[in-house]
N, C-alpha and C positions, 0 to 999 in steps of 0.2 A: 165431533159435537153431535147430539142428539138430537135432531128437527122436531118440538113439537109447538102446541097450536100458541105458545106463548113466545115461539122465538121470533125475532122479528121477520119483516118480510127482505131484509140485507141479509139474514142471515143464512133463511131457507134456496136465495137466488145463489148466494155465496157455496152452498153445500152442496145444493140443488139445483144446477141451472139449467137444467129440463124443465122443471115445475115452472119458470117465465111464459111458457106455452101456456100452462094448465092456468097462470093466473089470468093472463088475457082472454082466455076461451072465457070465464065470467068477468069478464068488465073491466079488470085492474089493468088499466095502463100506462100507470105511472109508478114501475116498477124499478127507476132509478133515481127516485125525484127524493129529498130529503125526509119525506115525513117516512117512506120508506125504511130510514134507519133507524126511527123509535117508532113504529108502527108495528104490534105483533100479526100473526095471521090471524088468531082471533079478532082483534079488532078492526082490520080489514074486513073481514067477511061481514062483521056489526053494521060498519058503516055501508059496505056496498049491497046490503040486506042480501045476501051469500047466507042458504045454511049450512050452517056451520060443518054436519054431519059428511055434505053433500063436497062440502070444497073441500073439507079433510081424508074424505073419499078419494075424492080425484089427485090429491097429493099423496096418494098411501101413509097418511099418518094417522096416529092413533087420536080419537077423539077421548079427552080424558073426563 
């Protein structure tokens, strides 16, 4: 599966479970709680006012 800024954040921990570091270093720490499994990372970054650039940065994924 393909990690990007529209998959949710169950998915990217699911692929990626390195990136649960990178999410708490800004803020997210509630990264097994249910909103988690329909939560994209974009919309993550929305709400925890994360730019976007910056957390897709830190995740090596492509900002689209």
């Amino acid at each position: 599966m393909s990690i990007t800024l529209d998959s949710t954040i169950a998915d990217l921990i699911r692929e990626k479970p390195e990136s649960a570091v990178v999410l708490q270093s800004f803020g997210m720490g509630c990264l097994g709680c249910a909103i988690a499994h329909n939560e994209t990372i974009r919309e993550a970054a929305v709400v925890h006012g994360i730019p976007l650039e910056e957390l897709a940065s830190a995740l090596k994924i492509a900002v689209e």
